[in-house]
C-alpha positions, 0 to 999 in steps of 0.5 A, spaced: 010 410 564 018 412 565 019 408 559 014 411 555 016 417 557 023 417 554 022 413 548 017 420 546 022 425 548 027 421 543 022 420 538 020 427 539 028 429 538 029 425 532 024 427 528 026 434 530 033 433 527 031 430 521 026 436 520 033 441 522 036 437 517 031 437 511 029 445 512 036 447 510 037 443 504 030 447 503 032 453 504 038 452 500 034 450 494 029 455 495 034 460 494 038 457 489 031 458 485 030 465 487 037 466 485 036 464 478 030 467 477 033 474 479 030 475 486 036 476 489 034 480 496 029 473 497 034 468 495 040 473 499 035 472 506 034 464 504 041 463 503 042 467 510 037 462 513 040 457 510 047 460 514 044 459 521 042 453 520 048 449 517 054 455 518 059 450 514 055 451 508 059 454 503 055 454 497 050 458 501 056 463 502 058 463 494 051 464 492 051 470 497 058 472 493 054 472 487 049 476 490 053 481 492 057 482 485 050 483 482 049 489 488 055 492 487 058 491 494 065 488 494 066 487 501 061 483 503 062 479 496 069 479 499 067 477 505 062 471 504 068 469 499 073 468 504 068 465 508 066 459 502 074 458 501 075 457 509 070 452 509 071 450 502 079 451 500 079 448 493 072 451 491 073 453 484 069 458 483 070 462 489 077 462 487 076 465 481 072 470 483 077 472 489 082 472 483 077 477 479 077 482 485 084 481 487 086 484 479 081 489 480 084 491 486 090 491 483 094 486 486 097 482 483 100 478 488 094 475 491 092 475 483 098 469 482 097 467 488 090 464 487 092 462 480 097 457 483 091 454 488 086 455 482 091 450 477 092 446 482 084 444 484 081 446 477 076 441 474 071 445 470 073 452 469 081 451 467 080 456 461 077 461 466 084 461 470 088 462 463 085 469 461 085 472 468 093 470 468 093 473 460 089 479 463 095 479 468 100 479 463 097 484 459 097 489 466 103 487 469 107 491 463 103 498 463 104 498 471 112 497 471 112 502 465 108 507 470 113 505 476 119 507 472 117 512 470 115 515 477 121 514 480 124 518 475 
């Protein structure tokens, strides 16, 4: 009886992985869906799901990102950048999206930095990367111009 009993409970366990395990993947393919089809407060709340059940997932992370850069609202775009980045270090995609806020923000130093992590890790966007640093370039000079004439 004891026996039967166990290998119920272990059963019971196992499967109960396999559905925790299975339903995240949903969640993060429902959002993805969602996403593409431009409703963005379901994905968000999908991709959120998504979070609790797998926290180191830092696709769900970017998509909030994206999400957020629709909305507006940088500081939770940071926020969810920094945490994809954590998660994952050499995720293009979040690197030059942080390295579009750094030049809106004006800093060039994060901007130059991310840069040099960007070129070290990039597959598919390259191209990306040399017009931000061109961008950076063509700002670089106003801002010096600006400073000297302040301190004037």
């Amino acid at each position: 009886m004891i026996k039967k009993f166990k290998f119920i409970l272990l059963f019971y366990f196992v499967i109960s992985f396999f559905n925790l395990a299975n339903s995240n993947e949903n969640f993060f393919n429902k959002g993805l869906e969602l996403y593409k089809n431009k409703k963005y407060e379901d994905a968000r709340f999908m991709f959120e799901r998504s979070i609790v059940f797998n926290p180191k997932d830092s696709s769900s992370y970017l998509y909030l990102a994206k999400i957020y850069n629709v909305e507006k609202n940088q500081k939770k775009e940071e926020k969810n950048l920094e945490a994809a980045l954590l998660i994952e270090p050499d995720n293009e995609e979040a690197i030059l999206m942080s390295m579009k806020i750094a030049l809106e923000k004006s800093n060039y130093s994060k901007v130059k930095d991310l840069s040099k992590t960007f070129t070290k890790v990039c597959k598919n966007l390259c191209k990306k990367n040399e017009s931000i640093l061109e961008t950076l370039k063509n700002i670089e000079p106003k801002n010096n111009e600006s400073w000297s004439k302040l301190k004037q």
